[in-house]
VOPAGU-2260 file (C-alpha; in pm, 1 decimal, decimal comma):
REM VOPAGU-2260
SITE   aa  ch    i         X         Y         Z
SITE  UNK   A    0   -5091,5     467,2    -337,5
SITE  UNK   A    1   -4824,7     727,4    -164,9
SITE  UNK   A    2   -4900,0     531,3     161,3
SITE  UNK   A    3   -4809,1     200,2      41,8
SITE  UNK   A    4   -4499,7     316,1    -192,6
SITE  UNK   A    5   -4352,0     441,5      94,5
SITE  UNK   A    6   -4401,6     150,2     317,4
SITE  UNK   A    7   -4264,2     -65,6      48,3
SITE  UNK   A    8   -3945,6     166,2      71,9
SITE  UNK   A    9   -3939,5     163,4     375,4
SITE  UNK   A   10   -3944,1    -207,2     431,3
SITE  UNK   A   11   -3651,3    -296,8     151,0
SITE  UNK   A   12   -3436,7     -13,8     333,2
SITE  UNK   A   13   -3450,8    -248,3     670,6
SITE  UNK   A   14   -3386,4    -557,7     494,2
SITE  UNK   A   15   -3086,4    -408,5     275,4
SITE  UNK   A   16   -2974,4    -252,6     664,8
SITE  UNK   A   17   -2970,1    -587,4     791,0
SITE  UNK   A   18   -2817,5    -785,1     555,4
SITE  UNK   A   19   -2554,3    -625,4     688,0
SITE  UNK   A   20   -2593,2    -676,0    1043,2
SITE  UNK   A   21   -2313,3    -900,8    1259,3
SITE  UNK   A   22   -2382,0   -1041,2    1548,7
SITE  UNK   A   23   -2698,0    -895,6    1573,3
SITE  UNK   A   24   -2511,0    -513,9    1532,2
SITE  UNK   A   25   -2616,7    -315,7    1241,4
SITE  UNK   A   26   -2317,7     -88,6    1152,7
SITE  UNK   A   27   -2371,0     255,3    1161,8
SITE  UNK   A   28   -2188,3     277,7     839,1
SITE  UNK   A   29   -2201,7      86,4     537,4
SITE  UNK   A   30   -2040,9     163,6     171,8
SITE  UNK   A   31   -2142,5    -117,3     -44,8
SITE  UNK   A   32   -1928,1     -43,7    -370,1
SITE  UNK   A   33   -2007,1    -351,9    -534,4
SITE  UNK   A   34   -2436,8    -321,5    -498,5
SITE  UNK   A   35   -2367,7     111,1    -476,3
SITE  UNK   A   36   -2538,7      74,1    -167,6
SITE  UNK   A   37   -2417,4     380,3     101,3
SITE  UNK   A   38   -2546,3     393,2     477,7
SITE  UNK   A   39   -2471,3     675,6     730,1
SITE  UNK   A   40   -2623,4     693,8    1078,2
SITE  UNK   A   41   -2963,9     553,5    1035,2
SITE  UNK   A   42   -3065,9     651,7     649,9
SITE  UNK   A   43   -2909,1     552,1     331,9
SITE  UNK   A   44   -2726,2     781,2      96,4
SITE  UNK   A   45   -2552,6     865,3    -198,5
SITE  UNK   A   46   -2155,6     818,1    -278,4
SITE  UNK   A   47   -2097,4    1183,3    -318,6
SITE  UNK   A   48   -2274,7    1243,5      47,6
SITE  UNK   A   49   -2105,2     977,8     217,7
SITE  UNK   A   50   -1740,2     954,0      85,5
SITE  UNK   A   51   -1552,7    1197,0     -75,7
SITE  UNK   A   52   -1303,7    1091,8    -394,3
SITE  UNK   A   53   -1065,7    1272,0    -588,7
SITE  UNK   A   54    -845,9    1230,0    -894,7
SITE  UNK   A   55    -671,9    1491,9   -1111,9
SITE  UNK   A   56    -683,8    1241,7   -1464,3
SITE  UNK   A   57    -912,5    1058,5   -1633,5
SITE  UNK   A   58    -883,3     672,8   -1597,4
SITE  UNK   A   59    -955,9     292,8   -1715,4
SITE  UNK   A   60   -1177,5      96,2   -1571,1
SITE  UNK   A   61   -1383,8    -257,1   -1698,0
SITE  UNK   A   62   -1724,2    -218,9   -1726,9
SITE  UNK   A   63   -2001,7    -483,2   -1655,7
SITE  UNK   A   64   -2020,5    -630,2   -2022,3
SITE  UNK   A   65   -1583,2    -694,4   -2021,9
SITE  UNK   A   66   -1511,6    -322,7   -2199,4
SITE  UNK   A   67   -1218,4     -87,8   -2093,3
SITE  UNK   A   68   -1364,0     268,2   -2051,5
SITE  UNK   A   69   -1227,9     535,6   -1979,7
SITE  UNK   A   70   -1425,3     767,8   -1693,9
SITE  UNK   A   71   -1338,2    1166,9   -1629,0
SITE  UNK   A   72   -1118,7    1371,2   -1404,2
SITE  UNK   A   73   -1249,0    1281,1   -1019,4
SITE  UNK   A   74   -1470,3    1032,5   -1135,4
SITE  UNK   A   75   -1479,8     746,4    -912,7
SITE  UNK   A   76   -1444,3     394,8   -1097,3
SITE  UNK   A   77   -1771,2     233,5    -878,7
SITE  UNK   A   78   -1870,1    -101,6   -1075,0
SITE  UNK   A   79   -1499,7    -222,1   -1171,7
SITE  UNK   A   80   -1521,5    -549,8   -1292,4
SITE  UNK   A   81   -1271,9    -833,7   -1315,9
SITE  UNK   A   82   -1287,6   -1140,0   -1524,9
SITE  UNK   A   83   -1313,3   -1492,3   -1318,8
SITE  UNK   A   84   -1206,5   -1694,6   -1648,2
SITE  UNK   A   85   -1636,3   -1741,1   -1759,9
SITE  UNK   A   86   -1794,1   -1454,2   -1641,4
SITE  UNK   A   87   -1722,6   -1011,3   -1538,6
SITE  UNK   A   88   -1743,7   -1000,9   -1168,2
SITE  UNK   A   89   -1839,5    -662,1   -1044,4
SITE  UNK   A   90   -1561,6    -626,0    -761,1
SITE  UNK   A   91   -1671,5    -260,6    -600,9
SITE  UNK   A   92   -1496,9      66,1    -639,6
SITE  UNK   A   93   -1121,5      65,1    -829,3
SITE  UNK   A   94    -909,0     285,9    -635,3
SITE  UNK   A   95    -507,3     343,6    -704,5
SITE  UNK   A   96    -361,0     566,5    -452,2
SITE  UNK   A   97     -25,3     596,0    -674,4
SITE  UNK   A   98       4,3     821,0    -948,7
SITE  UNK   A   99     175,1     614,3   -1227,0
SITE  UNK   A  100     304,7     741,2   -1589,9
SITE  UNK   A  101     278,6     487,4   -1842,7
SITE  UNK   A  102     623,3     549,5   -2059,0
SITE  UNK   A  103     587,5     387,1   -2348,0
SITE  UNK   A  104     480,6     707,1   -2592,0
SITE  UNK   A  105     305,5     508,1   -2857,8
SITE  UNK   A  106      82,5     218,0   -2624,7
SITE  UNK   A  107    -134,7      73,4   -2898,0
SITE  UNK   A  108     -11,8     201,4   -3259,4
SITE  UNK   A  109     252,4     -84,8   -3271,3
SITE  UNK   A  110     253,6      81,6   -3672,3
SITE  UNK   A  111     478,3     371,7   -3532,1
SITE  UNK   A  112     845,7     357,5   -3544,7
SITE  UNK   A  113     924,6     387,0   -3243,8
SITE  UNK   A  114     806,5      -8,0   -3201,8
SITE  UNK   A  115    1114,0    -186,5   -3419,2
SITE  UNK   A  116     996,9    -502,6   -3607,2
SITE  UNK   A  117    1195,5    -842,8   -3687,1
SITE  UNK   A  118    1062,7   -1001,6   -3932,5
SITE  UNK   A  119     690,9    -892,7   -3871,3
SITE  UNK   A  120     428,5    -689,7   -4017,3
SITE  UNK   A  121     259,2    -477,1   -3740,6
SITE  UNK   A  122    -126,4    -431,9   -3930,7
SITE  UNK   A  123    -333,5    -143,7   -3710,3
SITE  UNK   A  124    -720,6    -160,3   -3639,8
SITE  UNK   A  125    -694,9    -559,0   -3733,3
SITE  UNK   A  126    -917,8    -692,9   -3419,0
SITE  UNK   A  127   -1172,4    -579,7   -3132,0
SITE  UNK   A  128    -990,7    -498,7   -2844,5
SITE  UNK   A  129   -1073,2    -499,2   -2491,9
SITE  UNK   A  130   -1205,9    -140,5   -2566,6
SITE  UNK   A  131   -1469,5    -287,9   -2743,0
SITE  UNK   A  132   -1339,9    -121,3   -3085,6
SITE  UNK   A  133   -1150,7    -259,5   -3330,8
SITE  UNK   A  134    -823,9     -91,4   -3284,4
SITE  UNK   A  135    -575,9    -412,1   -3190,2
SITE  UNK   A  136    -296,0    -449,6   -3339,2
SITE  UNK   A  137    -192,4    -774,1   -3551,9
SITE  UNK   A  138     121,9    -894,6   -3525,6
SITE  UNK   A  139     222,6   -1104,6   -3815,0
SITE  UNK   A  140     557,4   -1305,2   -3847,9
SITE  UNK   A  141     707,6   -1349,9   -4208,5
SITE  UNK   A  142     774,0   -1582,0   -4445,1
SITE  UNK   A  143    1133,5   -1572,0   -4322,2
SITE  UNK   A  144    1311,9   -1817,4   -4134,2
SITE  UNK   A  145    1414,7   -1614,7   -3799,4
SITE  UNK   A  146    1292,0   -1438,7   -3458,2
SITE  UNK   A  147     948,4   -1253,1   -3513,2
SITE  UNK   A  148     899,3    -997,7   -3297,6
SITE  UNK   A  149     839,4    -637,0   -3194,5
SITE  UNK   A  150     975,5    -413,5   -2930,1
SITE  UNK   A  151    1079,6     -60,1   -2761,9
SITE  UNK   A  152    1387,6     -28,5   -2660,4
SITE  UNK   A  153    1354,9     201,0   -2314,7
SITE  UNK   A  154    1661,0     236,3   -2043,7
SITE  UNK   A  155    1505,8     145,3   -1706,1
SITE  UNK   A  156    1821,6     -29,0   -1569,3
SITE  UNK   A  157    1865,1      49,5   -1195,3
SITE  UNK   A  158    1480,4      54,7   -1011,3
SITE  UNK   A  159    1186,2    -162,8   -1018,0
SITE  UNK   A  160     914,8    -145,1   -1344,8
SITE  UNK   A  161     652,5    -314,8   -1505,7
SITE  UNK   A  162     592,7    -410,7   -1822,9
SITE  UNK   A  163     255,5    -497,6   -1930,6
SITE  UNK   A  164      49,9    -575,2   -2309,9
SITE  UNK   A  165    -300,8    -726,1   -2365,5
SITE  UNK   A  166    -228,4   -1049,9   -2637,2
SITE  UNK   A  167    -495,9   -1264,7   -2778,3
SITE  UNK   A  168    -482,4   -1550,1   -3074,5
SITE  UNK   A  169    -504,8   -1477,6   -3462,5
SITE  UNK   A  170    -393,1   -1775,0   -3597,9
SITE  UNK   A  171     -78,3   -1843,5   -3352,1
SITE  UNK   A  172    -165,3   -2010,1   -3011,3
SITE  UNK   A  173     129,4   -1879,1   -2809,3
SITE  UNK   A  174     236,2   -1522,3   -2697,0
SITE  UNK   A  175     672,0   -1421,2   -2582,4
SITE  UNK   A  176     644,8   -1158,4   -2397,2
SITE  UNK   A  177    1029,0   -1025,8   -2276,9
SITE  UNK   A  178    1197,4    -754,5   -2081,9
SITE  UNK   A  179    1603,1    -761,8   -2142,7
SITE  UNK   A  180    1907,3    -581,9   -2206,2
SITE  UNK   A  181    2059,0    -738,3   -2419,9
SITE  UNK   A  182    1891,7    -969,0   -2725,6
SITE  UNK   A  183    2159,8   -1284,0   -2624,7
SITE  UNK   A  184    2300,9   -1267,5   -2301,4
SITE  UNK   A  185    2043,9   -1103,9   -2087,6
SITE  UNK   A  186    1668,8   -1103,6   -2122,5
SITE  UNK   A  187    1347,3   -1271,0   -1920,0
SITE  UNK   A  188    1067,8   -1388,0   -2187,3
SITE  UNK   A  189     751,1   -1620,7   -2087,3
SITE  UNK   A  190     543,1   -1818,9   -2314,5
SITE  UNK   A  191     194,4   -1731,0   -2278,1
SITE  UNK   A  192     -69,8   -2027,9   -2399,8
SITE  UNK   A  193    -350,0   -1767,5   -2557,2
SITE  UNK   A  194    -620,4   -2064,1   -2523,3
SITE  UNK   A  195    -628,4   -2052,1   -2153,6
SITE  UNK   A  196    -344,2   -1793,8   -2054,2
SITE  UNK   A  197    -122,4   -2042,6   -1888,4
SITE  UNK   A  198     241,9   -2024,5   -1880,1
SITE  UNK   A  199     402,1   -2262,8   -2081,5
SITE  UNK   A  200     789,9   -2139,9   -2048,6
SITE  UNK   A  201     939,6   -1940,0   -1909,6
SITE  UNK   A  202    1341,3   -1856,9   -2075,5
SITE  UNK   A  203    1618,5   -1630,7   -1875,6
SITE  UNK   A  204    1956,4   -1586,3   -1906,2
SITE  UNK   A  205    2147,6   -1324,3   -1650,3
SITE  UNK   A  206    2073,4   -1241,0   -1328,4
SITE  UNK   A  207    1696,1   -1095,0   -1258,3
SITE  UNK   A  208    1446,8   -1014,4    -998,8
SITE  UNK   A  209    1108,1   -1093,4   -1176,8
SITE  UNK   A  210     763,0   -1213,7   -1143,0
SITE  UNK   A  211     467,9   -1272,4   -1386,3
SITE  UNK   A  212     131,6   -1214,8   -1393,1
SITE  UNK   A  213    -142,1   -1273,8   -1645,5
SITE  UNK   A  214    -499,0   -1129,6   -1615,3
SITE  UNK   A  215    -776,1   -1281,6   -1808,9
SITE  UNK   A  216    -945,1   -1008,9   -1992,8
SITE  UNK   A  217   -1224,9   -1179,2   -2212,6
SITE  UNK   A  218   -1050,2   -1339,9   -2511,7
SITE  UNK   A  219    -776,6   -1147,5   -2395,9
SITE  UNK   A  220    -523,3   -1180,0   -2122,3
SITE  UNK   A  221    -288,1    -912,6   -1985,0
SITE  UNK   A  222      48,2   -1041,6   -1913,8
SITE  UNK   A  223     306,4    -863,8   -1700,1
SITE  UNK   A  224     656,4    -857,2   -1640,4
SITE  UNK   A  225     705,7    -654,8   -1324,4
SITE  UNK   A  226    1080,6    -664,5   -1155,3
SITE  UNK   A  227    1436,9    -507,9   -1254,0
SITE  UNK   A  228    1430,4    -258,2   -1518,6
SITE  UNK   A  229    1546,3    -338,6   -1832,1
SITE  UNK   A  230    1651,5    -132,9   -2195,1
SITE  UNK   A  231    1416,4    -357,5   -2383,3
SITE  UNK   A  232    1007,9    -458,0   -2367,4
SITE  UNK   A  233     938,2    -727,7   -2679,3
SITE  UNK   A  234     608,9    -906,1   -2810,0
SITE  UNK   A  235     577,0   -1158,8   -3036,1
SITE  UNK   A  236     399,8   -1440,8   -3197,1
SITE  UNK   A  237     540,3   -1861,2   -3114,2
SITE  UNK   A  238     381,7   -2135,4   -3354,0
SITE  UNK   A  239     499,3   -2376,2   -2998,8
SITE  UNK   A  240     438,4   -2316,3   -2618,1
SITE  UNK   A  241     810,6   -2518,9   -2543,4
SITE  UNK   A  242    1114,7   -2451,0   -2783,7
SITE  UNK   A  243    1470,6   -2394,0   -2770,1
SITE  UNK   A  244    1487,4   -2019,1   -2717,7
SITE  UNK   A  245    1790,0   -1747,6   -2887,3
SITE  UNK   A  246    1688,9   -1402,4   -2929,6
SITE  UNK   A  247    1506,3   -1235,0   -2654,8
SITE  UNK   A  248    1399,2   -1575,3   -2549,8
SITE  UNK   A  249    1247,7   -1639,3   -2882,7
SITE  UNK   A  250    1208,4   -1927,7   -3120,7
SITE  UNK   A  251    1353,6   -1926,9   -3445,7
SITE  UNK   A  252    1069,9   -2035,8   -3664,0
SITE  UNK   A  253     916,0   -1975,1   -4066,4
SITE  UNK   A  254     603,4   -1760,3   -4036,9
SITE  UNK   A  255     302,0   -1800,3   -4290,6
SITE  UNK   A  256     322,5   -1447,5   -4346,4
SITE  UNK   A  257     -80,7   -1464,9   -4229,6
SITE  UNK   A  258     -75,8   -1602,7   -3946,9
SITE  UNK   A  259       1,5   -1362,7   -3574,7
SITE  UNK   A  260    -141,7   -1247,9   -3252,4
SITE  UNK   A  261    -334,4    -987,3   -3195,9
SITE  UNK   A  262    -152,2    -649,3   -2892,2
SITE  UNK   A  263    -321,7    -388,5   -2725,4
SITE  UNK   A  264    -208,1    -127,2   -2518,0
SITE  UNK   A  265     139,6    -151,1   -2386,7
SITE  UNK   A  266     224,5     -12,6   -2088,0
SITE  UNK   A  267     596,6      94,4   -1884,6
SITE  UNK   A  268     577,0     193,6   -1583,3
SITE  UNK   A  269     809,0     212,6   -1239,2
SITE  UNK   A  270     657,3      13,2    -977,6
SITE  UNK   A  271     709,9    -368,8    -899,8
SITE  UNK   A  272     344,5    -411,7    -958,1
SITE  UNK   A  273     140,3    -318,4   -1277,0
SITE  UNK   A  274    -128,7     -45,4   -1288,8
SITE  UNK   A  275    -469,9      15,4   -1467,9
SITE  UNK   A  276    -395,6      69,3   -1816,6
SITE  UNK   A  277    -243,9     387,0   -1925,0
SITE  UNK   A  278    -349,8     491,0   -2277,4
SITE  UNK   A  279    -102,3     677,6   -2507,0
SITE  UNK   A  280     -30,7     817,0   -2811,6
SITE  UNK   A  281     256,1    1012,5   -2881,6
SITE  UNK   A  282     431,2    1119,6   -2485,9
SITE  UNK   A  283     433,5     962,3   -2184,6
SITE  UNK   A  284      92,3    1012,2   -1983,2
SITE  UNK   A  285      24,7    1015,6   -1630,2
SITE  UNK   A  286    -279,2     883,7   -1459,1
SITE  UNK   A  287    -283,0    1099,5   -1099,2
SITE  UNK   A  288    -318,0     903,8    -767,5
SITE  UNK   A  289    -686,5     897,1    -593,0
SITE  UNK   A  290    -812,8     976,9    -255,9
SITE  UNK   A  291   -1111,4     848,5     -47,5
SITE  UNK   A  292   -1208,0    1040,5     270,7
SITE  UNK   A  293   -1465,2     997,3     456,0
SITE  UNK   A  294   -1582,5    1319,9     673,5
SITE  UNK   A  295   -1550,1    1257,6    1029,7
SITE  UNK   A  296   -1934,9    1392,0    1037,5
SITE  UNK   A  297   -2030,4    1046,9     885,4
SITE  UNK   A  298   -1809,0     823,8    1132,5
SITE  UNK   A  299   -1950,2     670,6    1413,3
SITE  UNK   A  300   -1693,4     774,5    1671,3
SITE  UNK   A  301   -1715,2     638,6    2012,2
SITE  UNK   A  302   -1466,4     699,5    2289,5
SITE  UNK   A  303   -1521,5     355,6    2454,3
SITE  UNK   A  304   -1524,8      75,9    2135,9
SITE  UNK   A  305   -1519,9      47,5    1770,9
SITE  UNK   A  306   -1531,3    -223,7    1520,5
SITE  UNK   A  307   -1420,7    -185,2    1128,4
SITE  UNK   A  308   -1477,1    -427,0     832,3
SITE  UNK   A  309   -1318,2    -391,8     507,7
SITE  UNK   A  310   -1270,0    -656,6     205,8
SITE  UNK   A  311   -1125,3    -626,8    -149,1
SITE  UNK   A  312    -896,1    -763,4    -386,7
SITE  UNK   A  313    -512,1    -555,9    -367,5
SITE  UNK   A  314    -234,2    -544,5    -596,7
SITE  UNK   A  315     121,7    -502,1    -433,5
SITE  UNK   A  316     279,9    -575,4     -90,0
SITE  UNK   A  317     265,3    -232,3     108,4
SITE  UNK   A  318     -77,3    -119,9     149,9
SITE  UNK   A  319    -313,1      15,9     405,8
SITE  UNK   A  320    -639,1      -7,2     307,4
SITE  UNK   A  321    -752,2     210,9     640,0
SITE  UNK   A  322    -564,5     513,4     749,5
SITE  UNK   A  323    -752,4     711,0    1031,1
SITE  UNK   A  324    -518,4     974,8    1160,7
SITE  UNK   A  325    -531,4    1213,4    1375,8
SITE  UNK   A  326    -127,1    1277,2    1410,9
SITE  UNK   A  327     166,1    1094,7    1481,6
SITE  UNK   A  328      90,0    1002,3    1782,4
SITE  UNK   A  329    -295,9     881,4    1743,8
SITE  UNK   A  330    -394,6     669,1    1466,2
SITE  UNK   A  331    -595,8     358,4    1365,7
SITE  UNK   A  332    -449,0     145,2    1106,3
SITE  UNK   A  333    -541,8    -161,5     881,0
SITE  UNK   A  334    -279,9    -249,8     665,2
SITE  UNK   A  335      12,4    -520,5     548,6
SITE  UNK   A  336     330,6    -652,0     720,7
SITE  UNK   A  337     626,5    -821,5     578,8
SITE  UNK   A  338     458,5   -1111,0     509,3
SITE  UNK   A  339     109,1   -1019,6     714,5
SITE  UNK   A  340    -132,1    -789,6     837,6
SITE  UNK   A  341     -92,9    -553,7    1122,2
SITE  UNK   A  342    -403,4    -370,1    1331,2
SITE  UNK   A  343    -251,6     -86,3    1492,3
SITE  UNK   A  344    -387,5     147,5    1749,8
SITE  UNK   A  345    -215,5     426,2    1881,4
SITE  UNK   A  346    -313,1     683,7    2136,3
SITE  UNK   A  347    -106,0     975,1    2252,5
SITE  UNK   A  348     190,5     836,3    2148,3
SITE  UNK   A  349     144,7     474,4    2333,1
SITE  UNK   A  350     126,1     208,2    2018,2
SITE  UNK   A  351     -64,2    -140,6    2059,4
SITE  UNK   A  352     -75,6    -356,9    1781,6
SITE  UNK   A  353    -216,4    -729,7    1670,8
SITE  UNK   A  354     -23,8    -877,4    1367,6
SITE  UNK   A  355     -61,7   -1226,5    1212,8
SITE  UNK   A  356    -252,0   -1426,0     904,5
SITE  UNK   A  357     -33,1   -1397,0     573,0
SITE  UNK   A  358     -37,8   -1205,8     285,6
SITE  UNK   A  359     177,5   -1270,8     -52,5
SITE  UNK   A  360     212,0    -981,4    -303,9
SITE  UNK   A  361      35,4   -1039,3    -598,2
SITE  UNK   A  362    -212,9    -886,5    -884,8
SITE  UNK   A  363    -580,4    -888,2    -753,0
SITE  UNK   A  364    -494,5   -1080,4    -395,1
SITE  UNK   A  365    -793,8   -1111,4    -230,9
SITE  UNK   A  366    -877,6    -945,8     200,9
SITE  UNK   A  367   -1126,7    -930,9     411,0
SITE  UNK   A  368    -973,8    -751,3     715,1
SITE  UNK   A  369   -1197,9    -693,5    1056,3
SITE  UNK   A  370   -1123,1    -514,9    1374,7
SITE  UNK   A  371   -1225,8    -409,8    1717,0
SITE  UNK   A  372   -1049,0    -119,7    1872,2
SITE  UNK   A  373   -1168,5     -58,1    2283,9
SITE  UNK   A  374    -972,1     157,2    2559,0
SITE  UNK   A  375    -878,9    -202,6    2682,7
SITE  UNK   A  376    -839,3    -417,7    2372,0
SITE  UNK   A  377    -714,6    -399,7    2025,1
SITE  UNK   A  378    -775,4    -724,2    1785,4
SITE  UNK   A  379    -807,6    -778,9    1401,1
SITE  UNK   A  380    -953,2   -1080,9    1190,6
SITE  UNK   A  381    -888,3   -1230,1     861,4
SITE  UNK   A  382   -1093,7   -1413,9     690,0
SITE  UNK   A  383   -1317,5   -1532,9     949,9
SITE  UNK   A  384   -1036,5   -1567,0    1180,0
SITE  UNK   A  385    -963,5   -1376,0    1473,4
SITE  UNK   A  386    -601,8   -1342,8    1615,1
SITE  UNK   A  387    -493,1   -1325,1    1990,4
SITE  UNK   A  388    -677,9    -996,3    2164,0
SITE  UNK   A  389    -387,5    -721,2    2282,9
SITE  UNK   A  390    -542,1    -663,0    2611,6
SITE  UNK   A  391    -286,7    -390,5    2709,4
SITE  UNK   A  392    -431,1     -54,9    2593,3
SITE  UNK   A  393    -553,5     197,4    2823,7
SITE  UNK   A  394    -719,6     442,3    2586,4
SITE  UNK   A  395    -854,9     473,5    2228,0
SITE  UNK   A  396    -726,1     760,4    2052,7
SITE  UNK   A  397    -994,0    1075,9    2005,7
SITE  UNK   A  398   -1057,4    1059,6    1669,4
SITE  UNK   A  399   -1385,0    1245,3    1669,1
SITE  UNK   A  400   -1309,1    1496,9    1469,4
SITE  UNK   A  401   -1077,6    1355,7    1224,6
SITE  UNK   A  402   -1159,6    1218,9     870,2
SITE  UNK   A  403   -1100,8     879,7     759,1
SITE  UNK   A  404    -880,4     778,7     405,0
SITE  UNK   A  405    -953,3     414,7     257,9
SITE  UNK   A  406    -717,8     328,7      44,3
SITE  UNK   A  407    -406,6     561,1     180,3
SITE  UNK   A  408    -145,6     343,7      32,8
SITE  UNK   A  409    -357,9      79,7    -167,1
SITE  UNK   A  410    -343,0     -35,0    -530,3
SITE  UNK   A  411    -684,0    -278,1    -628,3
SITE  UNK   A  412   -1055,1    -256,9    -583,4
SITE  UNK   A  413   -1268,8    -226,4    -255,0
SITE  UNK   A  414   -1600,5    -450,2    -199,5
SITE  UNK   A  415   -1722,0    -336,2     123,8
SITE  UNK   A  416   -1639,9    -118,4     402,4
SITE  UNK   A  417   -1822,4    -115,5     740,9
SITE  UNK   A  418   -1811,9      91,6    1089,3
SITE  UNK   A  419   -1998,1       4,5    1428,2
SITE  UNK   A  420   -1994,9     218,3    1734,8
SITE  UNK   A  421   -2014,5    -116,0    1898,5
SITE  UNK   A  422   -1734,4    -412,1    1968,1
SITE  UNK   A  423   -1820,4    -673,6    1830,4
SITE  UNK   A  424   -1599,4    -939,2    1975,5
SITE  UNK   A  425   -1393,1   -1201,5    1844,3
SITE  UNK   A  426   -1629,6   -1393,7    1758,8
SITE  UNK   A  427   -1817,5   -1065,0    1536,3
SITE  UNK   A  428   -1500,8    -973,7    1379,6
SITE  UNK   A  429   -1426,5   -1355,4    1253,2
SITE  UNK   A  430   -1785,1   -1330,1    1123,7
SITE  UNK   A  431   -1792,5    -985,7     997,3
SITE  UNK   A  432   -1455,3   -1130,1     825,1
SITE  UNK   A  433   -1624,6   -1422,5     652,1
């Protein structure tokens, strides 16, 4: 019975080994976040033996059944899962290499005073939230005839933030979310439809820098306004997805004094993209930024030719998904250009590079990056294309003894990361790509 246990094993390690195979190369290292599958040299593995992570704060994550959770100090957030619009996707390993403070003091008691009401009733623990308890907020415009809404006024006037809050139907079918300075001469407010989280409006008056996002998060969506900084973040209920706005971008309606939406966690923070939420209750909290390194024990260095794989979904414009760096003057590099991606190799001090494809910042963009690094050659593929070969290098750079960081500057999740001590051509890395 031991005999044929292990020979079962045995066999479903080689299939699982080459399901990963390109081009008829198995790589000599495989992290598999989204099926926790880890291979290093010839034998699987364990996370914690095959990449190291760190991160000095708890942090939120979405677990497989659609709830927010919150996971412990240097706890990696494997099995992150993001909601297609019908069903939780498990897209790999969540990894945020900034730290990021969420500002707003009270994030879900929308009952404390420092959220002022117009003409609304703020009702706590009124709904299930995406934490899977009921603790939303309900957000109920009067009987009044007048702007309904609820806000913190913050001071954020000169860099880049964003302003984000979960909103979901309870009676009303439309969310106004703003960020302004002023309630009549200067704000930015969209009209969120909260049956299928399209945009409906979208009011400004001033000058402003902004874009929008909205993030389906089961009945829920998240909706962002990242850009300018502004003095004031409101929320509010609209009985219309169109309307002649005044206030804040508001409409001026009557309530049924029953009738709202339902908030959840609200969340400032500086950066031009938003963040994973940032629970508070009472001062500012910071989540700490992560690290992945993988020893240069488990990399298959070879002094001749390389090839790299790496897919995921990023949130932002600068990132590098792949740092390996020796010094400043020998490097490997997988990350984004202006408006593309750049595979850089340097070696003592002599820099060859490959750029091309496109890439437009955005929340949850998806990548799949290859690349095949030789003494002679440098190229990178994206999404199953390969660009022109840089045929000019005369040397890879020794990085033998130097660890690897995925994720150096990278804000989203990671599916799949691969390593061969083998090049496998342009026509490999356009597969390996697919």
């Amino acid at each position: 019975m031991q005999i044929g246990l292990s020979l079962s094993l045995t066999a479903q390690l080689r299939l699982s080994i080459s399901a990963y195979a390109v081009s008829g190369f198995d790589p000599a290292l495989v992290f598999d976040f989204k099926n926790n599958y880890y291979r290093k040299g010839e034998e699987g593995t364990v996370f914690a033996s095959a990449i190291t992570h760190a991160r000095a704060s708890s942090a939120t994550m979405m677990n497989s059944s659609g709830t927010l959770v919150t996971v412990g100090n240097n706890v990696p957030r494997t099995g992150h899962h993001i909601y297609n619009g019908s069903a939780w996707v498990n897209e790999g390993i969540l990894h945020e290499s900034e730290a990021r403070t969420n500002l707003l003091t009270y994030s879900n008691d929308f009952t404390n005073a420092v959220w002022a009401k117009s003409a609304v009733s703020n009702t706590a623990n009124a709904g299930v939230s995406p934490d899977g308890t009921s603790n939303a907020n309900k957000v109920v415009p009067d009987t009044s005839s007048g702007f309904h809404y609820t806000y913190q006024a913050l001071n954020f006037l000169n860099t880049d933030h964003s302003f984000s809050v979960y909103v979901a139907s309870s009676g009303y079918g439309f969310a106004t979310i703003c960020a302004g300075t002023t309630f009549n001469t200067n704000y930015y407010a969209v009209v969120i439809d909260l049956s299928d989280g399209t945009q409906t409006a979208l009011y400004s008056l001033g000058t402003h820098s902004k874009t929008v996002a909205v993030e389906a998060v089961g009945s829920f969506y998240r909706v962002t306004i990242s850009g300018d900084g502004e003095r004031f973040y409101v929320v509010g209920a609209s009985d219309t997805g169109t309307y002649t706005p005044s206030n804040y971008g508001f409409k001026s309606f009557q309530g049924d004094g029953t009738s709202g939406i339902l908030v959840y966690g609200a969340q400032a923070e500086a950066g031009a993209t938003p963040s994973s939420y940032i629970p508070t209750a009472g001062a500012s909290v910071t989540r700490a930024a992560e690290t992945l390194t993988v020893p240069a024990a488990n990399l298959p260095y070879d002094s001749t030719n390389m090839s790299i794989q790496i897919d995921g979904k990023m949130t932002g414009n600068t990132l590098t998904p792949v740092r390996w760096l020796l010094d400043a003057n020998n490097s490997i590099l997988l990350e984004t250009g202006t408006n593309n991606f750049s595979f850089t190799q340097e070696a003592v001090g002599t820099v060859d590079t490959v750029t091309g494809g496109s890439f437009t910042s955005g929340t949850n963009v998806s990548f799949n990056l290859a690349t095949r690094n030789g003494s002679t050659f440098i190229n990178g593929a994206i999404s199953g294309t390969a660009l022109t070969a840089n045929t000019t290098p005369t040397a890879l750079p020794n990085l033998s003894s130097t660890d690897l960081n995925l994720g150096y500057g990278f804000m989203g999740t990671i599916g799949e990361f691969r390593m061969w001590s083998e090049d496998l051509t342009d026509v490999g890395i356009a597969e390996a790509s697919t």
